[in-house]
Phi, psi and omega in degrees: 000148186237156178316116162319152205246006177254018217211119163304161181210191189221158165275357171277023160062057169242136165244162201238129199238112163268139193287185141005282214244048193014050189249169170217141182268155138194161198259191155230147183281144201346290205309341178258005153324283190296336187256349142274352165071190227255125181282152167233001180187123197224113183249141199234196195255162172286154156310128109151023183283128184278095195261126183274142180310116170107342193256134192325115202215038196191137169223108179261125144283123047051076178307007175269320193194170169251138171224154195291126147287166144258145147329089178304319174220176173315180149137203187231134164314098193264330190162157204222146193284054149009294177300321205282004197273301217280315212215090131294355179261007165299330174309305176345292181319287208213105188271324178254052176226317227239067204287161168245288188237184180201146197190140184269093204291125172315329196198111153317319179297320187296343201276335207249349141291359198249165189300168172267197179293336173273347180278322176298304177326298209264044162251298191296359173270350182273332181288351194262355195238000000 
């Protein structure tokens, strides 16, 4: 599966889908799906919890391991993926349909810095050598 070409992404393997209404969902991404294997637990952040770019706010389990979501930016937490308490293996399924929170980013522009779709790529190709 290749990156959605609409979506931002992170080097912590996060991706950033911005709405509308200039809010943003985000999930973690295919490649970091696969290198965690069939999920079993997902703690996403509360709503209105305020989060700095970059800081640990999200945790997906793993029968291989757990690992940290990061903040792609600043802001405040609007809501958390719910649906994911009952089905963490929906990330499996559909890693950019199966989102963990949405948050209302402090600065647009932070949003509009983070990678495309070919800058991501070529960060999981440099983790692979």
């Amino acid at each position: 599966m290749s990156n959605p070409s609409n979506l931002k992404y992170t080097a912590s393997h996060e991706w950033v889908k911005t709405e509308a209404d200039g809010s943003i969902t985000v999930g973690i991404t295919q490649h970091a799906q696969e290198l965690l294997g069939d999920m079993v637990f997902v703690e996403a952040p509360a709503a209105g919890r305020k989060l700095k770019a970059k800081e640990e706010c999200a945790v997906v389990e793993s029968v291989k391991a757990a690992a940290d979501v990061y903040a792609p930016v600043s802001g405040t937490v609007t809501a958390a993926n719910g649906e994911l308490d009952s089905a963490p293996e929906a990330i499996n399924g559909d890693p950019y349909g199966a989102w963990i929170f949405k948050m209302k980013p402090e600065n647009a522009a932070d949003v509009a810095a983070l990678l495309d779709a070919t800058a991501y790529q070529a960060v999981v190709d440099s983790e692979a050598h």
